[in-house]
C-alpha positions as CSV (number, residue, x, y, z in Angstrom):
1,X,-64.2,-134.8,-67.0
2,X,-60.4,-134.0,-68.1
3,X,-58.4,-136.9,-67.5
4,X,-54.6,-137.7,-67.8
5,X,-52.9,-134.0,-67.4
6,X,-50.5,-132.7,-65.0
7,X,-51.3,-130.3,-62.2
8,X,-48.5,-127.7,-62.0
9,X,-48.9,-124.9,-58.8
10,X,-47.5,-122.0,-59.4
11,X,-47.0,-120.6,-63.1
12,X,-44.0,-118.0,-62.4
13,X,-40.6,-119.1,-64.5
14,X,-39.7,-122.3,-63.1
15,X,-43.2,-123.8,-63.0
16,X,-43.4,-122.1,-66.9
17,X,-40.2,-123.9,-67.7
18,X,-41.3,-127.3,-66.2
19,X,-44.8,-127.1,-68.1
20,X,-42.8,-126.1,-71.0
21,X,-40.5,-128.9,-71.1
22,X,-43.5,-132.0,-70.3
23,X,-45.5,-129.9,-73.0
24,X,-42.8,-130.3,-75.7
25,X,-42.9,-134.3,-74.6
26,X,-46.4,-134.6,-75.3
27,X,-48.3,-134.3,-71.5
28,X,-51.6,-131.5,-70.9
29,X,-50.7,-129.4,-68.5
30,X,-52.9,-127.1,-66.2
31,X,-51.4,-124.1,-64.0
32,X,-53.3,-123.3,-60.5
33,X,-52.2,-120.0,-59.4
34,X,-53.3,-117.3,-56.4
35,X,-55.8,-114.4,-57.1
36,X,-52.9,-111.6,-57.5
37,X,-49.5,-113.7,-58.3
38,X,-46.3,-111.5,-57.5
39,X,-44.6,-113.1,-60.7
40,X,-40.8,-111.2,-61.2
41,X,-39.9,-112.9,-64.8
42,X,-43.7,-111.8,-66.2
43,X,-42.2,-112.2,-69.6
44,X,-41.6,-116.1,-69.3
45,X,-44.5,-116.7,-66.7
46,X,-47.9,-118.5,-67.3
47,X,-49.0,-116.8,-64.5
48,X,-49.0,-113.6,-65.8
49,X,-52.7,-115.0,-67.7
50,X,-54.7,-114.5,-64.4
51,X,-53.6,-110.4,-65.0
52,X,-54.0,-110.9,-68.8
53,X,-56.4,-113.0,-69.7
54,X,-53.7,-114.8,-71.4
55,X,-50.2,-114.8,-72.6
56,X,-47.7,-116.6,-74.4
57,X,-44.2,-118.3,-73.7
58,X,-41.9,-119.4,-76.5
59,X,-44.9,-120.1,-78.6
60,X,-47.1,-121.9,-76.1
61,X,-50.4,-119.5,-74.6
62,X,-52.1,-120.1,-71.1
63,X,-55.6,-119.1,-70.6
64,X,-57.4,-117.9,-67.6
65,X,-59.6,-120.6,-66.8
66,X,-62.4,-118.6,-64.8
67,X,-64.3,-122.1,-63.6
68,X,-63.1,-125.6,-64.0
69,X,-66.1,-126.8,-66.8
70,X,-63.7,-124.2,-69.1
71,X,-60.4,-126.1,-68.6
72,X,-61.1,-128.7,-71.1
73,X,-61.8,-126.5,-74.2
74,X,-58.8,-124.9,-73.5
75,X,-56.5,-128.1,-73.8
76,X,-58.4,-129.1,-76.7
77,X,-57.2,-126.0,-78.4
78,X,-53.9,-127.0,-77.5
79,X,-53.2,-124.1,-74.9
80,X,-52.7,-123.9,-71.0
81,X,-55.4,-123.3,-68.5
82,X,-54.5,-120.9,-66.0
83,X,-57.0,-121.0,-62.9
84,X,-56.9,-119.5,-59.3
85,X,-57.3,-122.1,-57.4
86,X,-54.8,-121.6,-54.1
87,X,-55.2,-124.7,-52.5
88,X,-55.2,-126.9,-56.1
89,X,-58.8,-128.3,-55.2
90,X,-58.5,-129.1,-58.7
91,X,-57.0,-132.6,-58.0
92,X,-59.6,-133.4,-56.0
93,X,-61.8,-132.7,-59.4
94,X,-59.9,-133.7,-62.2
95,X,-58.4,-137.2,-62.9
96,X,-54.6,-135.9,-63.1
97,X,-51.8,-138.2,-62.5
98,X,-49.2,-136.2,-61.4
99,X,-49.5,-133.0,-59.4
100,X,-46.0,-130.6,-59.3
101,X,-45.7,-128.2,-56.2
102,X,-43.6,-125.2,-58.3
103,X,-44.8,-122.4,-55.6
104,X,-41.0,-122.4,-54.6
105,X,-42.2,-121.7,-51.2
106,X,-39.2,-122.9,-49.5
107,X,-42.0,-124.6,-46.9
108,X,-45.0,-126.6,-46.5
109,X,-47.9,-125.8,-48.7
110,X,-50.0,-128.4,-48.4
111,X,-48.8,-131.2,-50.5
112,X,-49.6,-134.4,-49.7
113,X,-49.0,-138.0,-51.5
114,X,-52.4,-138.5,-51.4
115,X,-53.2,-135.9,-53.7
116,X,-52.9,-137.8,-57.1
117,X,-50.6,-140.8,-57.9
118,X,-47.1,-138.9,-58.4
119,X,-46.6,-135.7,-56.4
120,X,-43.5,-133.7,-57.1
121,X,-42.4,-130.8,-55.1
122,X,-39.3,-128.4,-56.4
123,X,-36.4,-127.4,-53.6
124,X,-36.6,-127.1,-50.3
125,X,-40.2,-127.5,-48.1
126,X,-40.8,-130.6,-48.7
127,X,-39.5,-134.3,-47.8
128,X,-39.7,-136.9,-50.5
129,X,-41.0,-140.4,-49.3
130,X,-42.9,-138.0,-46.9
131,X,-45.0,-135.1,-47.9
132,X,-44.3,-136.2,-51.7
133,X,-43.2,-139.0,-53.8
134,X,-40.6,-136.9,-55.4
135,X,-38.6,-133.6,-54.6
136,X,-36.5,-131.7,-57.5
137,X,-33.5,-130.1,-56.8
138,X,-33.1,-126.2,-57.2
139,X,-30.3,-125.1,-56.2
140,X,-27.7,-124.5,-59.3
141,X,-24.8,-126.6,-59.0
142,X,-23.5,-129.9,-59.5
143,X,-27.0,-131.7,-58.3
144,X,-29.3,-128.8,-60.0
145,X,-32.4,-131.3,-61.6
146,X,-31.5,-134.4,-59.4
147,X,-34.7,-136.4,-58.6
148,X,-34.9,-137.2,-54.8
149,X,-36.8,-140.1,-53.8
150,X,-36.3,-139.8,-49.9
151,X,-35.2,-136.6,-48.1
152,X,-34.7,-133.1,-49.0
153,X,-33.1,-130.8,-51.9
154,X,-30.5,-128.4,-50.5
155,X,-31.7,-125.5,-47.9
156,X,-32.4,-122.3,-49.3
157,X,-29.0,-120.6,-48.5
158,X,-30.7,-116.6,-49.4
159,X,-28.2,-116.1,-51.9
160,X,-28.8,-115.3,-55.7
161,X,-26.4,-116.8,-58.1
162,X,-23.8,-115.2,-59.3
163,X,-23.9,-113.9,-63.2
164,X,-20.6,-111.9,-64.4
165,X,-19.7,-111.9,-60.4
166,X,-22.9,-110.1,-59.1
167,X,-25.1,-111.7,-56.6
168,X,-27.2,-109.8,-54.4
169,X,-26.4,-106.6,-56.4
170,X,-28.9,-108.1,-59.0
171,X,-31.6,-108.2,-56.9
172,X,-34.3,-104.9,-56.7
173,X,-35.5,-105.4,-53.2
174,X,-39.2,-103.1,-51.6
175,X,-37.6,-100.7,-49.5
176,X,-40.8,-100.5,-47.5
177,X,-44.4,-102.0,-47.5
178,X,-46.4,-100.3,-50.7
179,X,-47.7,-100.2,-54.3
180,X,-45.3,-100.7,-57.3
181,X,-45.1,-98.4,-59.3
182,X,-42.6,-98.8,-62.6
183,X,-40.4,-96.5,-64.3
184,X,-38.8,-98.9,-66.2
185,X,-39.9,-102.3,-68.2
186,X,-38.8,-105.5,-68.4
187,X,-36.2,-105.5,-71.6
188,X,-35.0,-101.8,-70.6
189,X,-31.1,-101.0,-70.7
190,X,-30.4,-99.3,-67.3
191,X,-27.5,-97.6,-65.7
192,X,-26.3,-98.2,-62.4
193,X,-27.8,-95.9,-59.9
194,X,-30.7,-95.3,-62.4
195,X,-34.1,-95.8,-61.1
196,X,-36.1,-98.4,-61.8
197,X,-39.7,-98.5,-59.7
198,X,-41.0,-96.8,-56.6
199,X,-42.4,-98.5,-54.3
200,X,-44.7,-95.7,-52.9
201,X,-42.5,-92.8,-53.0
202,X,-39.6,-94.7,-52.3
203,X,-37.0,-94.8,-55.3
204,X,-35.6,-98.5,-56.1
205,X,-32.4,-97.9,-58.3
206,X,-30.2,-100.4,-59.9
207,X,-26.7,-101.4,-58.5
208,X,-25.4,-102.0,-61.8
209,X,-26.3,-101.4,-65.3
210,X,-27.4,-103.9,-67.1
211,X,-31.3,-104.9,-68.4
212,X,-33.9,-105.4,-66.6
213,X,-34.9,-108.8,-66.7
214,X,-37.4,-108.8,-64.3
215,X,-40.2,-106.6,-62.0
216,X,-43.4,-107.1,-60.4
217,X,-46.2,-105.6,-62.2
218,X,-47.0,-102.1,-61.7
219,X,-49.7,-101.3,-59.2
220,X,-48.9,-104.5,-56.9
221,X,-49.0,-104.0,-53.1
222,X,-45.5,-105.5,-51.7
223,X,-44.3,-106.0,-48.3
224,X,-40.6,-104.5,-47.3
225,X,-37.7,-106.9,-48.0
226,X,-39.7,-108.3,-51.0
227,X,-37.6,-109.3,-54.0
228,X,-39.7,-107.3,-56.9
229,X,-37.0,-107.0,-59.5
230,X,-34.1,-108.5,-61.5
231,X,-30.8,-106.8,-63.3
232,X,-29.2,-108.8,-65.6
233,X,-25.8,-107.4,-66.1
234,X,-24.9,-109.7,-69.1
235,X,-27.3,-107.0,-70.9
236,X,-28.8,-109.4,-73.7
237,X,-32.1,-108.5,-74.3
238,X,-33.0,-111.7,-75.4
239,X,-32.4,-113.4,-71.9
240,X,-35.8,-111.3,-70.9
241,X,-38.1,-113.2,-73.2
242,X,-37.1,-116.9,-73.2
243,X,-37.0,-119.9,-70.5
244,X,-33.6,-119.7,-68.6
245,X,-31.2,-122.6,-68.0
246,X,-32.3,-123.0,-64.6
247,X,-36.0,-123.9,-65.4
248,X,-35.2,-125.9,-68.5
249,X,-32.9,-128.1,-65.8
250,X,-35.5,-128.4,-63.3
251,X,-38.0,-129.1,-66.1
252,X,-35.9,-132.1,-67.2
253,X,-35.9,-133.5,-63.6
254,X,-39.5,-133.5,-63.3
255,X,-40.1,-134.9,-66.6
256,X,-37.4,-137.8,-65.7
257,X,-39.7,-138.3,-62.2
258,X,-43.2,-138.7,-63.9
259,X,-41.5,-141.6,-66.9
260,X,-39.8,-143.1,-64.5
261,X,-42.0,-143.5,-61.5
262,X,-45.3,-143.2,-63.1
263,X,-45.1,-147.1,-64.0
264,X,-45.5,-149.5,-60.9
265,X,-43.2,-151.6,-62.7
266,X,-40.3,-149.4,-63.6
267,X,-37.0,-149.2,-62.4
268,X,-36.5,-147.1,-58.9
269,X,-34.3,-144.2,-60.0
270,X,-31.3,-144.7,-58.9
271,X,-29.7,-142.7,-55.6
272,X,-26.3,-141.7,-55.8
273,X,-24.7,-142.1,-52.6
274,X,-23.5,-138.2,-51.5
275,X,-21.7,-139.1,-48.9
276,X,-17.7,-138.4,-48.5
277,X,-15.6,-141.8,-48.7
């Protein structure tokens, strides 16, 4: 039986940079992820071990876990198991105390307080002192990492943020339901009006030259309207391969939830009030 670890859903960059940070502070971590994950940031994603077998982050490997017994051999070698497990059945197996809802769904996924001692969710989908114990904040701005402990982060307001003034020009959208398929990599310089993927014979070029900091993986069915790429106009190469500012923030709030809350006899964390004198 593994005891004592923390049950993250979802391995794509945020959930990577939140297992990342409680890693560094000395928790185990295990990933449950869907059969075919659409991860964009593949080069800073844990989940990107259920297509690989395994892959490494800033140092730290996942491992595909392929059935539960193999999840302790892999912590005791000091990695991450990575197992599909949709609904996270897994707390129902393993002794975890803390279970972290990183899907980003922007909606109810099934969370539930009663799935381990401390449940966390990240942005909007779920109410804390509700569904969960705790939500994180996602959007960036003054409250980016805040720990809720009743009521909601922020709605999802559909826009991306803003990097040298471009928003939604970043953003590689399907321009119909399909199959990936990649010119480009993640890393590449690119032009503006350059192609990037097709998405069955339908080009997807960039708005804007920059790198490519992002795409789905190449063969992936997609629906229309799906975001399946990133352009990073700032054009450092670097950015591609490392944990971004937003998930290190997030990360920070999550680990303040679990040493905080995880002890009946610690201090509530304190609420601001947020409303306008």
């Amino acid at each position: 039986m593994v005891t004592d670890v923390v049950i993250i859903r979802g391995g794509g960059d945020i959930g990577t940079g939140v297992a990342y940070r409680l890693l560094r502070s000395g928790f185990k971590v295990v990933i449950t992820e869907i059969e075919r994950p659409l991860v964009i940031r593949r080069t800073v994603a844990f989940a990107q071990a259920v297509h690989e077998g395994q892959t490494t982050v800033e140092g730290i490997t996942a491992i595909k876990a392929r059935e539960t017994k193999e999840i302790g051999a892999i912590l005791n070698e000091g990695h991450v198991p990575v197992i599909v497990d949709p609904a996270c059945s897994l707390a129902r197996e393993i002794n975890s105390e803390v279970v972290v809802d990183a899907t980003l769904a922007k909606r109810t996924t099934g969370m539930s307080r009663d799935m381990a001692p401390l449940t966390i969710a990240l942005g909007p989908g779920c109410e804390a002192g509700k569904d969960v114990h705790a939500v994180i904040e996602t959007n960036r701005g003054h409250n980016l990492g805040r720990v809720i402990l009743k009521g909601c982060a922020e709605p999802n307001t559909g826009i991306p943020e803003a990097v040298l003034g471009y928003g939604e020009e970043r953003v590689l959208r399907a321009p119909c339901d399909g199959t990936m398929r990649n010119v480009l990599a993640i890393g590449d310089k690119v032009k503006r009006d350059a192609t990037v993927c097709y998405v069955n014979d339908a080009e997807v070029k960039a708005a804007l030259s920059g790198v490519v900091r992002g795409l789905i993986l190449d063969g992936m069915t997609v629906k229309k309207g799906l975001k399946i790429g990133d352009i990073d106009p700032r054009g450092r190469e670097e950015y591609c391969y490392t944990i971004s500012d937003k998930a290190r923030a997030i990360g920070g709030g999550v680990l303040e939830a679990i040493l905080s809350m995880r002890d009946r006899h610690t201090v509530p964390i304190h609420q601001p009030d947020t409303k306008k004198n």
